[in-house]
Short mmCIF file of the C-alpha atoms (twelve columns), coordinates in Angstrom:
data_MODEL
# 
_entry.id   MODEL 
# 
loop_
_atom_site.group_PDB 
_atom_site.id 
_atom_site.type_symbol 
_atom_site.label_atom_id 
_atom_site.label_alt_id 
_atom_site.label_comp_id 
_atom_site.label_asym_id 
_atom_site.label_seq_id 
_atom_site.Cartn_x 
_atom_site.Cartn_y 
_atom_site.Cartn_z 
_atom_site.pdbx_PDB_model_num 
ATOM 1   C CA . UNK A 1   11.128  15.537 -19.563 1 
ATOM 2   C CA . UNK A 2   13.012  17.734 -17.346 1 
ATOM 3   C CA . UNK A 3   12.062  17.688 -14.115 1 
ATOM 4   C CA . UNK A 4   13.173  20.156 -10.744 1 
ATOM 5   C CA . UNK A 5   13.072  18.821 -7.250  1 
ATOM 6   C CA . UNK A 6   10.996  21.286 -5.566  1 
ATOM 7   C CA . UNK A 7   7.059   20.257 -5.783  1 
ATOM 8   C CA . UNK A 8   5.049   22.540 -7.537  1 
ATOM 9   C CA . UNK A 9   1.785   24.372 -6.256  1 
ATOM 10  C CA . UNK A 10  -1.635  23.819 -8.506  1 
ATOM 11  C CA . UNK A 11  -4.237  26.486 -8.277  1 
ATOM 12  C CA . UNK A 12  -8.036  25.450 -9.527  1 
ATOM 13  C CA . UNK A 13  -10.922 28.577 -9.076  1 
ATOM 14  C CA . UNK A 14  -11.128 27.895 -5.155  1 
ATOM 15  C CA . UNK A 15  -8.461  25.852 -3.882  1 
ATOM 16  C CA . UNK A 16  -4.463  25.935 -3.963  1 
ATOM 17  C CA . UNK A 17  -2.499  22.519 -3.782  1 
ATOM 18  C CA . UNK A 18  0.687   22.379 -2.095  1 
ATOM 19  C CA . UNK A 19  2.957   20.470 -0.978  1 
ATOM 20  C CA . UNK A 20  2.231   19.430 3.056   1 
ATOM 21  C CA . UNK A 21  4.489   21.130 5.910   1 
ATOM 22  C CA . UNK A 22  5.084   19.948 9.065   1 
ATOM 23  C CA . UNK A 23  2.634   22.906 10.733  1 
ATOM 24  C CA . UNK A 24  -0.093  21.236 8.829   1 
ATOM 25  C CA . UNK A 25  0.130   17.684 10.955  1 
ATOM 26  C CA . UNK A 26  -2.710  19.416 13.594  1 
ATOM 27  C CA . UNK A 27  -4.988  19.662 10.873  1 
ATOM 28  C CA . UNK A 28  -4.235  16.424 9.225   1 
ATOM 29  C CA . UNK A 29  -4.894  14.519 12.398  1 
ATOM 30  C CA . UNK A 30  -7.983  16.414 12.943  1 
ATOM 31  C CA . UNK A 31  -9.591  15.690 9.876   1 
ATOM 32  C CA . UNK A 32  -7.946  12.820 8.633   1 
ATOM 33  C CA . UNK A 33  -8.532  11.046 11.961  1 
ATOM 34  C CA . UNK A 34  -12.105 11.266 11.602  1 
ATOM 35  C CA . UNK A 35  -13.833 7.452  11.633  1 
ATOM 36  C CA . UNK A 36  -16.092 9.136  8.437   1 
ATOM 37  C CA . UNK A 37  -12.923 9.606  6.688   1 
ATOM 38  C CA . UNK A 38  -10.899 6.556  7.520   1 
ATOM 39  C CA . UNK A 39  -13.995 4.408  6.486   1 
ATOM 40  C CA . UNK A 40  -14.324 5.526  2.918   1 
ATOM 41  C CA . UNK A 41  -10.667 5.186  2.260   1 
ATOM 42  C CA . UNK A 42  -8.263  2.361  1.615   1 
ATOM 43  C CA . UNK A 43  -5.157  3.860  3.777   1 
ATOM 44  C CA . UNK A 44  -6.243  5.589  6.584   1 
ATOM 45  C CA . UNK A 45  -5.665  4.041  10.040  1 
ATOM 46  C CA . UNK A 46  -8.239  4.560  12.338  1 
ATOM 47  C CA . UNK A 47  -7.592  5.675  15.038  1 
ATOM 48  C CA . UNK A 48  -5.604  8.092  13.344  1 
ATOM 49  C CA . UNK A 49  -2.795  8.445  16.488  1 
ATOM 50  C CA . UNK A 50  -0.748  11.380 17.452  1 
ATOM 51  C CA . UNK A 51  2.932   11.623 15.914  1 
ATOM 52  C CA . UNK A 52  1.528   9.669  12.308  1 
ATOM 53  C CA . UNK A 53  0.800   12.860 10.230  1 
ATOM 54  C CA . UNK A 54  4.236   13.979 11.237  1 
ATOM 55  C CA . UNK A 55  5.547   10.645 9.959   1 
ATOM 56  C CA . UNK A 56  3.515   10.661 6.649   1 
ATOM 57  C CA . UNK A 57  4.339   14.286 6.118   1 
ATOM 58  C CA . UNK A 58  8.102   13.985 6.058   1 
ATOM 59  C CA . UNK A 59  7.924   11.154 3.365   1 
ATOM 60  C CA . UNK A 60  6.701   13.617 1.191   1 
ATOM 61  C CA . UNK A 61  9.795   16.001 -0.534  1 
ATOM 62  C CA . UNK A 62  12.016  12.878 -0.526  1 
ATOM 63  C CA . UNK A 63  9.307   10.765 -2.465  1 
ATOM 64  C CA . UNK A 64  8.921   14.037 -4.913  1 
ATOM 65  C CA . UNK A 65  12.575  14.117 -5.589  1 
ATOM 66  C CA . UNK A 66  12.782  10.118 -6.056  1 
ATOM 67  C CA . UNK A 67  9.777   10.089 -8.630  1 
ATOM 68  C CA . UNK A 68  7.976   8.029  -6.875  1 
ATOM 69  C CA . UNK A 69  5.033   10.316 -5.437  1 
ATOM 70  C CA . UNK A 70  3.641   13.811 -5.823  1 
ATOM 71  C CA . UNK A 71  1.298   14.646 -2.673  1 
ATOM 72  C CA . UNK A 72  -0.545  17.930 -2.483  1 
ATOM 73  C CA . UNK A 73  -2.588  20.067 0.855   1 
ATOM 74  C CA . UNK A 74  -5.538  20.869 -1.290  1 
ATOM 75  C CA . UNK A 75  -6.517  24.210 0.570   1 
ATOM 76  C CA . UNK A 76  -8.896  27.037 0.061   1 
ATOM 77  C CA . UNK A 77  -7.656  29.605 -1.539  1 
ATOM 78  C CA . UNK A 78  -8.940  32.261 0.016   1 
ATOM 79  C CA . UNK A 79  -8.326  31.567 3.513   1 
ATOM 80  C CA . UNK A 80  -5.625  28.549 3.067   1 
ATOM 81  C CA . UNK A 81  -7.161  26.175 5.105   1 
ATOM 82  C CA . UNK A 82  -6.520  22.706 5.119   1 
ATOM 83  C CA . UNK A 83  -9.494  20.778 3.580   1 
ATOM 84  C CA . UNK A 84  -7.658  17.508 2.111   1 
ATOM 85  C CA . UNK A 85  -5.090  15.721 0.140   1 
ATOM 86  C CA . UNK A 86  -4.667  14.307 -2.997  1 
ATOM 87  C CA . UNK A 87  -1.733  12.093 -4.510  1 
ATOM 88  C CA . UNK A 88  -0.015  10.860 -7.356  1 
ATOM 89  C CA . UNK A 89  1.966   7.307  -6.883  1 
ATOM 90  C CA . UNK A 90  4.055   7.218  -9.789  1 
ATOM 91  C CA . UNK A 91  5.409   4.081  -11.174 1 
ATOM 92  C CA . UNK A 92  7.693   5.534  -13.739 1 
ATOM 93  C CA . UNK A 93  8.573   2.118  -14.831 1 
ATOM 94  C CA . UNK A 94  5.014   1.473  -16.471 1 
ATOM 95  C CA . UNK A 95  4.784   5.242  -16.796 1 
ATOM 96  C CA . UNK A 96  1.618   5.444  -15.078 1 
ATOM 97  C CA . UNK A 97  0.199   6.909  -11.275 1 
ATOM 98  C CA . UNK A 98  -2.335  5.605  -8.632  1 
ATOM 99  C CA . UNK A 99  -4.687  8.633  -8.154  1 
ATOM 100 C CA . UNK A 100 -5.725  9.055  -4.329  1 
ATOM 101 C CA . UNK A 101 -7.427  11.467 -2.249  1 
ATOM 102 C CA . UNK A 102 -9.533  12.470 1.078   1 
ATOM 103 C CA . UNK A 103 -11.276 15.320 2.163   1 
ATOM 104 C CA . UNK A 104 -12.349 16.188 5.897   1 
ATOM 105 C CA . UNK A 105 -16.003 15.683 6.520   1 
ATOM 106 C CA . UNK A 106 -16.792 19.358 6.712   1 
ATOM 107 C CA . UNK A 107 -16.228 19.682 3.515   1 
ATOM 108 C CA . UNK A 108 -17.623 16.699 1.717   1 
ATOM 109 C CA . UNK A 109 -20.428 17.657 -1.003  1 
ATOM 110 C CA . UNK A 110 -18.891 20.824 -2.349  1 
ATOM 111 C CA . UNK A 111 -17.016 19.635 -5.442  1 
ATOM 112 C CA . UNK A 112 -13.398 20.122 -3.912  1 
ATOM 113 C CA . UNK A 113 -12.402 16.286 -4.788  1 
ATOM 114 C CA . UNK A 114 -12.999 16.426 -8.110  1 
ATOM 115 C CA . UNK A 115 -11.961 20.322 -8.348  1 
ATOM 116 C CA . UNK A 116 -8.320  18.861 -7.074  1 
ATOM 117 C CA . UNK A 117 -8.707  15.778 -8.785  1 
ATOM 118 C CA . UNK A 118 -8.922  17.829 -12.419 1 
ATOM 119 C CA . UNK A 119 -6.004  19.640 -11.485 1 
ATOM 120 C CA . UNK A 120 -3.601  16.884 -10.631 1 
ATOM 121 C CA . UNK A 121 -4.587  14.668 -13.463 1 
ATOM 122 C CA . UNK A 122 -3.225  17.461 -15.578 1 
ATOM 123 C CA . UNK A 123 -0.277  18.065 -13.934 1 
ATOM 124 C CA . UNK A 124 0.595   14.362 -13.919 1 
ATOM 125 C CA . UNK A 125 -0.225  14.017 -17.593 1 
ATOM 126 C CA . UNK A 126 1.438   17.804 -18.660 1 
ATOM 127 C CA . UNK A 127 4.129   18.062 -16.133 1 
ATOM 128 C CA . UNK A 128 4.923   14.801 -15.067 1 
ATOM 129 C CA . UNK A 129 4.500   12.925 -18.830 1 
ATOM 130 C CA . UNK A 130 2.601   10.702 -17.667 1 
ATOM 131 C CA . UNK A 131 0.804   7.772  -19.640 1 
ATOM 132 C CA . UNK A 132 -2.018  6.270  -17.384 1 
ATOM 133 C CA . UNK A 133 -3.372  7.287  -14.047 1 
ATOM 134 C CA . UNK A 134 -5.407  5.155  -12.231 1 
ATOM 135 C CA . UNK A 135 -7.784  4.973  -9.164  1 
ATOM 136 C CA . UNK A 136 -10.163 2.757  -6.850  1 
ATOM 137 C CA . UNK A 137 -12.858 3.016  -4.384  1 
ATOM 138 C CA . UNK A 138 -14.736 0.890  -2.326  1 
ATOM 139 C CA . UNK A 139 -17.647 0.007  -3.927  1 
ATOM 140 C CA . UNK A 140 -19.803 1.182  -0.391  1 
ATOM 141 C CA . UNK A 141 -18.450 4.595  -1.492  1 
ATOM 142 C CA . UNK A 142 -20.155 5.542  -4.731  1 
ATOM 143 C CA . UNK A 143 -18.988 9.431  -3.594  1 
ATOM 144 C CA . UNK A 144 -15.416 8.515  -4.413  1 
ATOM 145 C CA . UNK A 145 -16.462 6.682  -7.691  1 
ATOM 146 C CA . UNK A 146 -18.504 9.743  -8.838  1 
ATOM 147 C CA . UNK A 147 -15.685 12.079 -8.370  1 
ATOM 148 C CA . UNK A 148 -13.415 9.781  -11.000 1 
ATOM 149 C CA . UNK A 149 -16.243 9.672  -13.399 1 
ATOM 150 C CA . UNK A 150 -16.602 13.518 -13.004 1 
ATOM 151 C CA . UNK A 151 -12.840 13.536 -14.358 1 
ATOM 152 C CA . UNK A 152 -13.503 11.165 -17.148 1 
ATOM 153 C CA . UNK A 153 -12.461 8.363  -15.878 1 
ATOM 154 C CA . UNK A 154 -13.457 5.212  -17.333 1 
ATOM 155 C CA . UNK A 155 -14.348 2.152  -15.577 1 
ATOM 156 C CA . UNK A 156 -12.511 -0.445 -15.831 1 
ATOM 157 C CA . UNK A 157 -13.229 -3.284 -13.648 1 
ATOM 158 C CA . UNK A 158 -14.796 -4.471 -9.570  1 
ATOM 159 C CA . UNK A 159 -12.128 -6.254 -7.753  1 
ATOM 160 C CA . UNK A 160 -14.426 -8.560 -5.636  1 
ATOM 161 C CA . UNK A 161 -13.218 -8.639 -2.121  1 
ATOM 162 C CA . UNK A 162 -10.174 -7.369 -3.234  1 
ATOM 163 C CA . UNK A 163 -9.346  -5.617 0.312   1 
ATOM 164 C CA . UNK A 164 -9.909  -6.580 4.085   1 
ATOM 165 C CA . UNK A 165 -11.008 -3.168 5.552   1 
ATOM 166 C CA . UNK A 166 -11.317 -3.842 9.279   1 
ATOM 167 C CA . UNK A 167 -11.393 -7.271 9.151   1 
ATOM 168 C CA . UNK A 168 -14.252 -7.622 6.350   1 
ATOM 169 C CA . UNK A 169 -13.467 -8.194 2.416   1 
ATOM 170 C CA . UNK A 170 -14.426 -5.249 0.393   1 
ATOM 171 C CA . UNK A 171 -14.614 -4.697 -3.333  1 
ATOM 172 C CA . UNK A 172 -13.410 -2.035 -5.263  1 
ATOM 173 C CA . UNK A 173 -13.965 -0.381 -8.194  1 
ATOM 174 C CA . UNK A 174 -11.192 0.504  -10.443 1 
ATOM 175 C CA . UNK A 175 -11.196 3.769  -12.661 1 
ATOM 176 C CA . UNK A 176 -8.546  4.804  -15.170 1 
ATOM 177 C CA . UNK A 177 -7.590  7.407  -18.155 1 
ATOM 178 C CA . UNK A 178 -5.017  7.305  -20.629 1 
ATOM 179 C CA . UNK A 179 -3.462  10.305 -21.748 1 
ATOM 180 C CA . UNK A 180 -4.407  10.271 -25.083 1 
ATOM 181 C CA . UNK A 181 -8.125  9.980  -23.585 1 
ATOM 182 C CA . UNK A 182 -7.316  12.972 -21.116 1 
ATOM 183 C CA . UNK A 183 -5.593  15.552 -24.023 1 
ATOM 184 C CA . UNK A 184 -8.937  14.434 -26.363 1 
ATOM 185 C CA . UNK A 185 -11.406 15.420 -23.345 1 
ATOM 186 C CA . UNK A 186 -8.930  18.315 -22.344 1 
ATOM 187 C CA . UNK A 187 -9.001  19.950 -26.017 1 
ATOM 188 C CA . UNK A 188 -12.721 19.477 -26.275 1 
ATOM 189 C CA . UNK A 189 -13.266 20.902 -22.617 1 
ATOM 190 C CA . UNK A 190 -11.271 24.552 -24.236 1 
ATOM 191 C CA . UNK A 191 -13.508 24.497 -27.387 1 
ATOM 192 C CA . UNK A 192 -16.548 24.340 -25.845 1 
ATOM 193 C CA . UNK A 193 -18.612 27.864 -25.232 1 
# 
């Protein structure tokens, strides 16, 4: 598969995806830095400090053009504000991705996770040839869980205190799709009235 350098942008009925810029590291830390947000997720520091979303948003092009990560803004369409992010972590060896994402507690409970979430599983099985994407939750965040079973996911397994989150083991639950699951779903999704 032939692949270009410069991340693409994904457009779903209300949001557009693209790729971070540096003018977006105000909003980041405002929404990302949110306790509510950093407690459902497995990455996010808490307290989210001032300089980080600069840091994390200048890994981004380089980790596009190595193949190793595809992370998107997921904005409103409309008015292009910030709402989220959602990534790919590709392991091109294995041929597969670690699905992740977050969205800033004013927006929680209006279908944008799983909105973005439909659009980058496509891309990463159409446009990035992907064979398997993956993702996990904490099991205290059935939210997160019912997004990936919204995408047709498939559960696969509970990690028991797989993680310490703030100094307390966690489990997780881990969700995945194959591609040949996701084209099946996909084709039956376009016949349906």
């Amino acid at each position: 598969m032939v692949r270009t350098n410069s991340q693409p942008t994904l457009e779903t009925t209300r949001l557009r995806l693209r790729p971070f810029v540096l003018t977006d590291a105000d909003a980041v830390q405002a929404l990302a830095g949110s306790r509510d947000v950093a407690a459902t997720t497995l990455n996010i520091p808490h307290p989210y400090e001032e300089g980080m979303a600069d840091v994390w948003i200048r890994t981004h092009a380089p980790g596009f053009e190595d193949d190793d990560q595809a992370t998107f803004a997921v904005t409103l369409k409309e008015s292009e504000e910030l709402v989220g992010a959602i990534s790919l972590q590709i392991n091109r060896v294995h041929g597969r991705a670690e699905l992740g994402y977050w969205i800033g507690v004013p927006f929680w409970n209006r279908g944008y996770a799983t909105e973005a979430a439909r659009a980058v599983l496509r891309f990463g099985f159409k446009e990035l040839g992907l064979n398997r994407i993956f993702a996990m939750h904490l099991v205290r965040n059935p939210a997160s869980g019912r997004v990936m079973q919204k995408v047709e996911m498939h559960h696969e397994a509970r990690l028991r205190q797989h993680i310490n989150k703030w100094g307390s083991f966690e489990d997780i639950d881990l969700y995945g799709i194959l591609a040949e699951e996701w084209r099946t779903g996909d084709r039956t999704r376009a016949n349906s009235p």
